[in-house]
N, CA, C and O atoms as a CHARMM CRD file, in Angstrom:
* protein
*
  280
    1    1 UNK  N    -10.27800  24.20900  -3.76600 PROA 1      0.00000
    2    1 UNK  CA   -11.41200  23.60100  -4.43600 PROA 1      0.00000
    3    1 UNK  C    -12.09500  22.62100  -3.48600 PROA 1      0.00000
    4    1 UNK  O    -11.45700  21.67200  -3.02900 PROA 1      0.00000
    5    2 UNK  N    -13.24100  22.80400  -3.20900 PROA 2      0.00000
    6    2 UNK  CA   -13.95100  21.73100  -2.53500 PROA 2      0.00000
    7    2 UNK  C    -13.96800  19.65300  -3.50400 PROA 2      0.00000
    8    2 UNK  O    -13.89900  19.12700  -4.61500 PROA 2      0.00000
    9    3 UNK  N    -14.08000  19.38100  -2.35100 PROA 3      0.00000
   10    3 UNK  CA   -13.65500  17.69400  -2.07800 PROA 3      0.00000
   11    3 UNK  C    -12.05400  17.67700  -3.02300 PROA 3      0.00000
   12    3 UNK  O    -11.76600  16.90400  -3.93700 PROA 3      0.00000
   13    4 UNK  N    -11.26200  18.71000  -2.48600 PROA 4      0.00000
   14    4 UNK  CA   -10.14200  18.25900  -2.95800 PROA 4      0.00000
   15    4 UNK  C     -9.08300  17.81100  -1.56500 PROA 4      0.00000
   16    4 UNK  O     -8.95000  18.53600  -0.57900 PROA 4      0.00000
   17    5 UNK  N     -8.43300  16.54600  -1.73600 PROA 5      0.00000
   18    5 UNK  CA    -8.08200  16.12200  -0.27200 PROA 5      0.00000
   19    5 UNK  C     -6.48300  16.81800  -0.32500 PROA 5      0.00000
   20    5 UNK  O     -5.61200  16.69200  -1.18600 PROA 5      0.00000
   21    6 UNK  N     -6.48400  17.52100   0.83100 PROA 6      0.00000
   22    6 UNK  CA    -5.32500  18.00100   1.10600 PROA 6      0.00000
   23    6 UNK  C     -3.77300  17.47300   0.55200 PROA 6      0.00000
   24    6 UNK  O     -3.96100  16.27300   0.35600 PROA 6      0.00000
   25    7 UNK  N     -2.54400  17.72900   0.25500 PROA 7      0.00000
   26    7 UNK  CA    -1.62800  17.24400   0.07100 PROA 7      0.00000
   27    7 UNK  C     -0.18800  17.76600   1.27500 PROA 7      0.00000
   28    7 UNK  O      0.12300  18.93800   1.48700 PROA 7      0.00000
   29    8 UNK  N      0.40500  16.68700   1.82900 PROA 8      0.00000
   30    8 UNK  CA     1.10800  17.43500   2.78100 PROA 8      0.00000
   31    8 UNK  C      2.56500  16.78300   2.33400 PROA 8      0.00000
   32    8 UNK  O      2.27800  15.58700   2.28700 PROA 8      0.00000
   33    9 UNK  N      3.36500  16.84400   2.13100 PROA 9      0.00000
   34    9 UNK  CA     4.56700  16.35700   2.07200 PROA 9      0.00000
   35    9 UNK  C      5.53200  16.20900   3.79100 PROA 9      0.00000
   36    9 UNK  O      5.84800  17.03500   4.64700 PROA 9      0.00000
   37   10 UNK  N      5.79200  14.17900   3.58800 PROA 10     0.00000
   38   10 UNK  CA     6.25000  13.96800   5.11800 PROA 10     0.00000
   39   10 UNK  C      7.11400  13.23800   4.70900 PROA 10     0.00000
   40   10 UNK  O      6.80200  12.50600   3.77000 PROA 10     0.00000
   41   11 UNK  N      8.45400  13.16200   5.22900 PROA 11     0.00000
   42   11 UNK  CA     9.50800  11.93200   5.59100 PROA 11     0.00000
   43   11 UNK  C      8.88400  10.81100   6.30500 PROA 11     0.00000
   44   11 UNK  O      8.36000  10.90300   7.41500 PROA 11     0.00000
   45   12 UNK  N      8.98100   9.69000   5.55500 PROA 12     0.00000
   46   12 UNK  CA     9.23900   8.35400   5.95100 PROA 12     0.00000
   47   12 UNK  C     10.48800   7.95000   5.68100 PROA 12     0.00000
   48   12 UNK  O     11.19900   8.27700   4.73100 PROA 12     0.00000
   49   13 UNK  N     10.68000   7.33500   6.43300 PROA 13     0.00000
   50   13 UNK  CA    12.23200   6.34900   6.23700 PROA 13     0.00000
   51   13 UNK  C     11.76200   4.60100   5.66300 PROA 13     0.00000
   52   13 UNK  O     11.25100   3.71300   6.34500 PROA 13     0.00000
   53   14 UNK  N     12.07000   4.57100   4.52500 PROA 14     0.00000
   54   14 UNK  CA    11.93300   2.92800   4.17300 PROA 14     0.00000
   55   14 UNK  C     13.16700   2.47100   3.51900 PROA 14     0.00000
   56   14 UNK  O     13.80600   3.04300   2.63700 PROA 14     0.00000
   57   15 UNK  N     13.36900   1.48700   4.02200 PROA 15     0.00000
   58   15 UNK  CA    14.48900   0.35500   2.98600 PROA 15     0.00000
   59   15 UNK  C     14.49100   0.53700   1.73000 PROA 15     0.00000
   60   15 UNK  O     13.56900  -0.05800   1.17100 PROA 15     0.00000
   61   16 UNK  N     15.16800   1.12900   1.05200 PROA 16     0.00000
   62   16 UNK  CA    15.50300   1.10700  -0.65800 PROA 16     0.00000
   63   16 UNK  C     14.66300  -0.35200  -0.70000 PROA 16     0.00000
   64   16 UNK  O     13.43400  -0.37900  -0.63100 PROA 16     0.00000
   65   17 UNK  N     15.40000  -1.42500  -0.81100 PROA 17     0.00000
   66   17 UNK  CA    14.66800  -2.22200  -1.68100 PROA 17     0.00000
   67   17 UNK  C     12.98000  -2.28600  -1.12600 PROA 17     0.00000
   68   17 UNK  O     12.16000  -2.41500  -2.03500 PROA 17     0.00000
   69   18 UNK  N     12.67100  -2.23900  -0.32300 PROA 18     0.00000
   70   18 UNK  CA    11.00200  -2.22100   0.39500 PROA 18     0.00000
   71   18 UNK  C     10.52600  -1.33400  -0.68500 PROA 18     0.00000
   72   18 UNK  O      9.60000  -1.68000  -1.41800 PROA 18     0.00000
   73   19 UNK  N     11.19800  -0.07800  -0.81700 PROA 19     0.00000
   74   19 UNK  CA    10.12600   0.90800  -1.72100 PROA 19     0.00000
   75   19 UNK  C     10.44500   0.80400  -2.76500 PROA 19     0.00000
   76   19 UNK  O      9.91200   1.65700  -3.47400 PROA 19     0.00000
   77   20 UNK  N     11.27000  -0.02900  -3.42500 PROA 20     0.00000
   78   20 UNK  CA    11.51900  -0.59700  -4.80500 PROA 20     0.00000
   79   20 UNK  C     10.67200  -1.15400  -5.29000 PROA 20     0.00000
   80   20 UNK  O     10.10700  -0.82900  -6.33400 PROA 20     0.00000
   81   21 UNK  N     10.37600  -2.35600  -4.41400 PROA 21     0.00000
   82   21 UNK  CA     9.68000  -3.52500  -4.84500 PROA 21     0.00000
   83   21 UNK  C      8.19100  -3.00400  -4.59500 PROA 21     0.00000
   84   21 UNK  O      7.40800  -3.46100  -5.42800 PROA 21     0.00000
   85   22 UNK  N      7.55800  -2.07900  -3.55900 PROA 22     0.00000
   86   22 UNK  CA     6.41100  -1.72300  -3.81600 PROA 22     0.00000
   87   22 UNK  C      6.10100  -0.58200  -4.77400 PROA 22     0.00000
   88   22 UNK  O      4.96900  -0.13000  -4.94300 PROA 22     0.00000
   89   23 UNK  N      6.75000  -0.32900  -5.13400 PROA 23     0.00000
   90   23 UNK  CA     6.71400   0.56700  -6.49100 PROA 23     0.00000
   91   23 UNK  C      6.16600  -0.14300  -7.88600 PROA 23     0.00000
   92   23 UNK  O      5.39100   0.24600  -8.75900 PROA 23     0.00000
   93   24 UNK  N      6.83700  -1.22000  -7.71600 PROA 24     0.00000
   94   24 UNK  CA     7.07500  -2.11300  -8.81100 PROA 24     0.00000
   95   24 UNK  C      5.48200  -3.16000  -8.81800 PROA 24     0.00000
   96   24 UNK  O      4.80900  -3.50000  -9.79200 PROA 24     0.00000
   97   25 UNK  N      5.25300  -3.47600  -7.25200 PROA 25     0.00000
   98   25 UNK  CA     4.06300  -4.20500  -7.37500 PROA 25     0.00000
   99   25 UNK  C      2.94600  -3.32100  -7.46600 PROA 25     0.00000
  100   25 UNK  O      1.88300  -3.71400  -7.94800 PROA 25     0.00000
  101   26 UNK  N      3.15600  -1.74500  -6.88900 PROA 26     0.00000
  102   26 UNK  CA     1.71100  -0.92500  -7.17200 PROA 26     0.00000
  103   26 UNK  C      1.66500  -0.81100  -8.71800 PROA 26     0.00000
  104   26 UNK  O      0.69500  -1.24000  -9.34300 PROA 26     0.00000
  105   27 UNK  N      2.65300  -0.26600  -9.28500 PROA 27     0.00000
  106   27 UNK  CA     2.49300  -0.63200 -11.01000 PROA 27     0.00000
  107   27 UNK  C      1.44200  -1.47300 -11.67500 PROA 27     0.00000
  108   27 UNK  O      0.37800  -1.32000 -12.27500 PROA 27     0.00000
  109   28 UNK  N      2.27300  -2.46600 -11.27000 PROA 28     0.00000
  110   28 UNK  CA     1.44900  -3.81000 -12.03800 PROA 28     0.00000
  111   28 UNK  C      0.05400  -3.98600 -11.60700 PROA 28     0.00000
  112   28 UNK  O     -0.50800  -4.91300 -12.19100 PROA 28     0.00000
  113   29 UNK  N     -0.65500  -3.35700 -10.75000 PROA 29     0.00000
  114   29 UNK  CA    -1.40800  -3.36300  -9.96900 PROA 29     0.00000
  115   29 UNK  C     -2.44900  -2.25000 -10.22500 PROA 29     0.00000
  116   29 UNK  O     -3.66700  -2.42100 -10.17500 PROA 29     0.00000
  117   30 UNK  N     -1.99600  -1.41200 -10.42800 PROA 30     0.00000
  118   30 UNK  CA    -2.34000  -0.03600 -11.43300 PROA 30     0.00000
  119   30 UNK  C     -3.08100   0.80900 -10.39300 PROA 30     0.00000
  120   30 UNK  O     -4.16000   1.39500 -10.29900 PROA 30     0.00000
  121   31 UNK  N     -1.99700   0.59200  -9.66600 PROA 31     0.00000
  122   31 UNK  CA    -1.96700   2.17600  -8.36200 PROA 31     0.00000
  123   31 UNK  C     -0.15900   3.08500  -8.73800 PROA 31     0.00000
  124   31 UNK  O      0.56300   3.36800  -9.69500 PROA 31     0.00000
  125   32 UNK  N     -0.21000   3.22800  -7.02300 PROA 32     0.00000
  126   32 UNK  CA     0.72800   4.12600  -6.80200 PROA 32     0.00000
  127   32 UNK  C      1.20900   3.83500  -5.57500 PROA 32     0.00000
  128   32 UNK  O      0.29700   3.56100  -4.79500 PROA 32     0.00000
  129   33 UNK  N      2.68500   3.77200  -4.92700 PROA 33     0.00000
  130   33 UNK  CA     2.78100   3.79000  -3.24600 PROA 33     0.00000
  131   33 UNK  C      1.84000   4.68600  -2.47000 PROA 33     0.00000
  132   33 UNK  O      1.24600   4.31900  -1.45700 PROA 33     0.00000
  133   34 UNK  N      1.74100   5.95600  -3.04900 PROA 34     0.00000
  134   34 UNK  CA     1.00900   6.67100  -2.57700 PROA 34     0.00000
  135   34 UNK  C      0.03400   5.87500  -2.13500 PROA 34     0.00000
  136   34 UNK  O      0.00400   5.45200  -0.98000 PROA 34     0.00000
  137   35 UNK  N     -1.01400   5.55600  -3.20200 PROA 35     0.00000
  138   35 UNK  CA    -1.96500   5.13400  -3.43400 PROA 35     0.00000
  139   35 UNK  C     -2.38900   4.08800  -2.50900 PROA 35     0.00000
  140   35 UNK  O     -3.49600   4.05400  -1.97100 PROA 35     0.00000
  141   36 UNK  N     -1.26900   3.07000  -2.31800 PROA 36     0.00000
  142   36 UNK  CA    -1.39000   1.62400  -1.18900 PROA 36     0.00000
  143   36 UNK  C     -1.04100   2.55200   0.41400 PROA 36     0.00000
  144   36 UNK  O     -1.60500   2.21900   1.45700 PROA 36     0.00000
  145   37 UNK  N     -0.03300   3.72600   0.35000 PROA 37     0.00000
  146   37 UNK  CA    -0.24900   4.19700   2.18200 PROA 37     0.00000
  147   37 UNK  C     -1.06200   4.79000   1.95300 PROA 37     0.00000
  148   37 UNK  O     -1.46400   4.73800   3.11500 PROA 37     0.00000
  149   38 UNK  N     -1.91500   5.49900   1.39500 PROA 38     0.00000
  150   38 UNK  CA    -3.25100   6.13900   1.99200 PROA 38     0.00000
  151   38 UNK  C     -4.24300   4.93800   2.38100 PROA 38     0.00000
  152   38 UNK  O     -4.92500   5.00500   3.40300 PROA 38     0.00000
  153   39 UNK  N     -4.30300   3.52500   1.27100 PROA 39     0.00000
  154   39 UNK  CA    -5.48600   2.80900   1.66900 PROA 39     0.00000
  155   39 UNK  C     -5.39300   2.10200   2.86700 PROA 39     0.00000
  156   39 UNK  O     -6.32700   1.66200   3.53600 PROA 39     0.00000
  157   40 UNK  N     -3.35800   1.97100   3.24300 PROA 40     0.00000
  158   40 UNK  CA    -3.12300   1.46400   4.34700 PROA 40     0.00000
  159   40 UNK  C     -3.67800   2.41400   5.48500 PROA 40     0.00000
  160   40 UNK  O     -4.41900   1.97500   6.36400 PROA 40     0.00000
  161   41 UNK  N     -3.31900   3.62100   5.43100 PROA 41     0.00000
  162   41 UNK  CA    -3.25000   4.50100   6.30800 PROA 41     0.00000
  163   41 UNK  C     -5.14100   4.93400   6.45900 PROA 41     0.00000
  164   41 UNK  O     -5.32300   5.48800   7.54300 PROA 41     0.00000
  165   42 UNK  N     -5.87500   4.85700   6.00300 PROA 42     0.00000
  166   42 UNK  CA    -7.58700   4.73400   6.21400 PROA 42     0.00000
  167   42 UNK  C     -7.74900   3.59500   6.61300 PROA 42     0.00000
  168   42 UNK  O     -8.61400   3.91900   7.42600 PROA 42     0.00000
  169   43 UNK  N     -7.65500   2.37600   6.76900 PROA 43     0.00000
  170   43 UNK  CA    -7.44200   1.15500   7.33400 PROA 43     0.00000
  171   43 UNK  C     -7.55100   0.93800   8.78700 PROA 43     0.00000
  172   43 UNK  O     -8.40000   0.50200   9.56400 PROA 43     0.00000
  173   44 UNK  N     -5.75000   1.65900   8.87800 PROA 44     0.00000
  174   44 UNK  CA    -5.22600   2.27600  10.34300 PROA 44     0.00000
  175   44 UNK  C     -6.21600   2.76700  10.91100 PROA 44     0.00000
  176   44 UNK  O     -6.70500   2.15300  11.86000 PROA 44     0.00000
  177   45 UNK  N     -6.66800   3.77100  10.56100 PROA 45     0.00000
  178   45 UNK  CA    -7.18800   4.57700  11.41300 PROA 45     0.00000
  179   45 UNK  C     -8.61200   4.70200  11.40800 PROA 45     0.00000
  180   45 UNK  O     -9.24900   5.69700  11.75500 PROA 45     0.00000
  181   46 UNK  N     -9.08900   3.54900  10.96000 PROA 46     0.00000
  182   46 UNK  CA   -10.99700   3.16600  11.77400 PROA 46     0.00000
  183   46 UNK  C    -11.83300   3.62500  10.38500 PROA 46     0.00000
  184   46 UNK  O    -13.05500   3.73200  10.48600 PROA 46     0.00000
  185   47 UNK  N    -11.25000   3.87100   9.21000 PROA 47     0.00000
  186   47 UNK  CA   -12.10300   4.28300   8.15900 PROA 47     0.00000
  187   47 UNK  C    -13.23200   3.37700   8.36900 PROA 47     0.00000
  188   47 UNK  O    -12.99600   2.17400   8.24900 PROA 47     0.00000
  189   48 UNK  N    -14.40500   3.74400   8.66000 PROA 48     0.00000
  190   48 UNK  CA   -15.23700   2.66200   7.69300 PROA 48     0.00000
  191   48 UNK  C    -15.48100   2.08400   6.61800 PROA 48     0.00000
  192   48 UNK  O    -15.95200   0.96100   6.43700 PROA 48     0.00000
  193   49 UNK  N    -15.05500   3.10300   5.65500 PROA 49     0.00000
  194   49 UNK  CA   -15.66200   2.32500   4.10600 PROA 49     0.00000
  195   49 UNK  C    -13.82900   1.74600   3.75400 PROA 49     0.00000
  196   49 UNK  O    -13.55500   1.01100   2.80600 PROA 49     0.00000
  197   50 UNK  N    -13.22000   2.06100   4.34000 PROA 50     0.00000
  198   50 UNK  CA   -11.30000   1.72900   3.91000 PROA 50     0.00000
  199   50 UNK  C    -11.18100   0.02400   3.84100 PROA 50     0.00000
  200   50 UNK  O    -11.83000  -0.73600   4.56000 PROA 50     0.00000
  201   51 UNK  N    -10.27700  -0.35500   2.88700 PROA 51     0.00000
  202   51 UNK  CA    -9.89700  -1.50800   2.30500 PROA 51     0.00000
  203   51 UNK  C     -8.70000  -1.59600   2.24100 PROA 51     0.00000
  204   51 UNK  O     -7.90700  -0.91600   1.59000 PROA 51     0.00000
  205   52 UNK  N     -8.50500  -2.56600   3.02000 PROA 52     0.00000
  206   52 UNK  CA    -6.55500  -2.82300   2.99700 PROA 52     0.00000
  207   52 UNK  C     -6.30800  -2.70100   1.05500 PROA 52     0.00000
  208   52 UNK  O     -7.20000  -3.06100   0.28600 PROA 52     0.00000
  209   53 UNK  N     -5.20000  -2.24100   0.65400 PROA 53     0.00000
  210   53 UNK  CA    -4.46300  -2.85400  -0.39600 PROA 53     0.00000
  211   53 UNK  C     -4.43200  -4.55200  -0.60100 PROA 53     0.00000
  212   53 UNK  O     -4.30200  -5.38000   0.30100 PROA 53     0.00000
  213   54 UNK  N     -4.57500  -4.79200  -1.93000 PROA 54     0.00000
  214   54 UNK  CA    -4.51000  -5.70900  -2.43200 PROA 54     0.00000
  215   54 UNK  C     -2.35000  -6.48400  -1.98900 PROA 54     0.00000
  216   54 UNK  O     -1.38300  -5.87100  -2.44000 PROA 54     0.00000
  217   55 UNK  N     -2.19600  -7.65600  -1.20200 PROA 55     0.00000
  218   55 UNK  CA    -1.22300  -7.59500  -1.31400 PROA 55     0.00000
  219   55 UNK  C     -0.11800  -8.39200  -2.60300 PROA 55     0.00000
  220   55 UNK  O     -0.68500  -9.14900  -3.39100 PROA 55     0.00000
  221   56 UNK  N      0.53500  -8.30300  -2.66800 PROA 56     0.00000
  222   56 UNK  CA     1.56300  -9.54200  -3.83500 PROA 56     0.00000
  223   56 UNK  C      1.40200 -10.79000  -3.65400 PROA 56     0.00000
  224   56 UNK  O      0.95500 -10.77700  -2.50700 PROA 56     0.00000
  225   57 UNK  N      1.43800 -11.71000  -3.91300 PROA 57     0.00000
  226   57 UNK  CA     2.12400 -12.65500  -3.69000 PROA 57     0.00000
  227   57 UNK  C      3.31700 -12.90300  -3.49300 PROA 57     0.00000
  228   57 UNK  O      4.24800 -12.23600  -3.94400 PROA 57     0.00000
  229   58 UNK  N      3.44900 -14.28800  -2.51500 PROA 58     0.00000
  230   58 UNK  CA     5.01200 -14.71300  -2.46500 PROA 58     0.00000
  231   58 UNK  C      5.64700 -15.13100  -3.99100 PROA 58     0.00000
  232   58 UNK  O      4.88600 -15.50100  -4.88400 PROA 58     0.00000
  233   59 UNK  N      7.09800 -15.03600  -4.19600 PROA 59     0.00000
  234   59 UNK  CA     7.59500 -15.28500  -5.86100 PROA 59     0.00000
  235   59 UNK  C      7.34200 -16.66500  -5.46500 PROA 59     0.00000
  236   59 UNK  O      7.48500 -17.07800  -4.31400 PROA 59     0.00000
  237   60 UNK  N      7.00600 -17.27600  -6.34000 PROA 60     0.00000
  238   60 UNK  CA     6.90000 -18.81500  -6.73000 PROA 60     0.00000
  239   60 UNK  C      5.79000 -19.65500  -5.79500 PROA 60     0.00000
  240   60 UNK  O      5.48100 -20.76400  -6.23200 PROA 60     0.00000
  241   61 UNK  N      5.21800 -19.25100  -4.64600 PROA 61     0.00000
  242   61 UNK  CA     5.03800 -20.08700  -3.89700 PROA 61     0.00000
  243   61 UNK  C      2.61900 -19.67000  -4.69700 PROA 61     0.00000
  244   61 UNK  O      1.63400 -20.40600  -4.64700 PROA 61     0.00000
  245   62 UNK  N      2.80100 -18.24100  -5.24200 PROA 62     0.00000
  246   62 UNK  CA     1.58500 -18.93300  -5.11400 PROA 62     0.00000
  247   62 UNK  C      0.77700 -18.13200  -4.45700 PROA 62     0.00000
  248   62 UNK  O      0.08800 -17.30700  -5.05600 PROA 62     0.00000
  249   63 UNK  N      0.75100 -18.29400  -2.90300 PROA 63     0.00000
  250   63 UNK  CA     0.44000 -18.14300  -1.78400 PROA 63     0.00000
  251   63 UNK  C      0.35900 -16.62600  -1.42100 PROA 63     0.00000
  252   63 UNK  O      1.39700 -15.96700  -1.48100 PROA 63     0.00000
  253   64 UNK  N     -0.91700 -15.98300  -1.01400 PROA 64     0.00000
  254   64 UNK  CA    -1.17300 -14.98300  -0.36800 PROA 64     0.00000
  255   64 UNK  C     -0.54200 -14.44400   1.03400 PROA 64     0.00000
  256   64 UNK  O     -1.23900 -14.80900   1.98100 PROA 64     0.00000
  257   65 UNK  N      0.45000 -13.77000   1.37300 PROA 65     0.00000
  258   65 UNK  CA     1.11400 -13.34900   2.25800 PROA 65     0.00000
  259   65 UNK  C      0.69400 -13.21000   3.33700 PROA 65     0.00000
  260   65 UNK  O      1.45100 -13.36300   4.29600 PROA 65     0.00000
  261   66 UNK  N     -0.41500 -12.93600   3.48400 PROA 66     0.00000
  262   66 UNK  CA    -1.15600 -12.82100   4.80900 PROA 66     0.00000
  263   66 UNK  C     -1.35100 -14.06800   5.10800 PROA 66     0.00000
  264   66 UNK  O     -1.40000 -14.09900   6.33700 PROA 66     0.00000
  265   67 UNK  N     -1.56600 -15.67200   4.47500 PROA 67     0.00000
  266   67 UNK  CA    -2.08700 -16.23000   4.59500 PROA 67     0.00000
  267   67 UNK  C     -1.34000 -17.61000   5.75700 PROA 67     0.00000
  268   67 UNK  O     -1.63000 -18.50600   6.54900 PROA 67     0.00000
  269   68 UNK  N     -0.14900 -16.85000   5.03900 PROA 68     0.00000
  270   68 UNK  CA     1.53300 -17.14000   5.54200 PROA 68     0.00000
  271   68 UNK  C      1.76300 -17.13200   6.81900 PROA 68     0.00000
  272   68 UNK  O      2.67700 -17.86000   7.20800 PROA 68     0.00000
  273   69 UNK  N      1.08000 -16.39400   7.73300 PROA 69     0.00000
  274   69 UNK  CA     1.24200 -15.87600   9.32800 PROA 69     0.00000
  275   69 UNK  C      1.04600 -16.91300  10.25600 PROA 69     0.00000
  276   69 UNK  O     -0.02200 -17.45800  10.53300 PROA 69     0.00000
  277   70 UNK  N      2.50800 -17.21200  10.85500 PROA 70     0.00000
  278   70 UNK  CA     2.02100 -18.01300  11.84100 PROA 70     0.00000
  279   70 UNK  C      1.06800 -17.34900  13.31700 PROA 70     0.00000
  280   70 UNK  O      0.65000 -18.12100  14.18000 PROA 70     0.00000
């Protein structure tokens, strides 16, 4: 079907809890992991119109994660 975007099935290797917890924050968020590596992954790679994912916050502190970087 035209503008249908391909689907490829690939191994990544992630930390159980890493893909726990982003599971859990794309939820609440009202995506999908999927959903956050593709916007990561158009990002990566020079999309023009691409938009990082929205990230979590730190628990308790508040504070935007990126914002965190020394």
């Amino acid at each position: 079907m035209p503008n249908q975007p391909a689907t490829f099935n690939k191994t990544v290797r992630v930390d159980g809890d890493l893909w726990d917890r982003a599971g859990q924050i794309a939820t609440v968020q009202g995506t999908t992991r999927a959903g956050v590596i593709n916007a990561f992954l158009r990002w990566y790679t020079g999309d023009p119109t691409a938009k990082l994912p929205t990230p979590a916050t730190r628990a308790g502190t508040g504070n935007d994660p990126q914002g965190e970087r020394s």
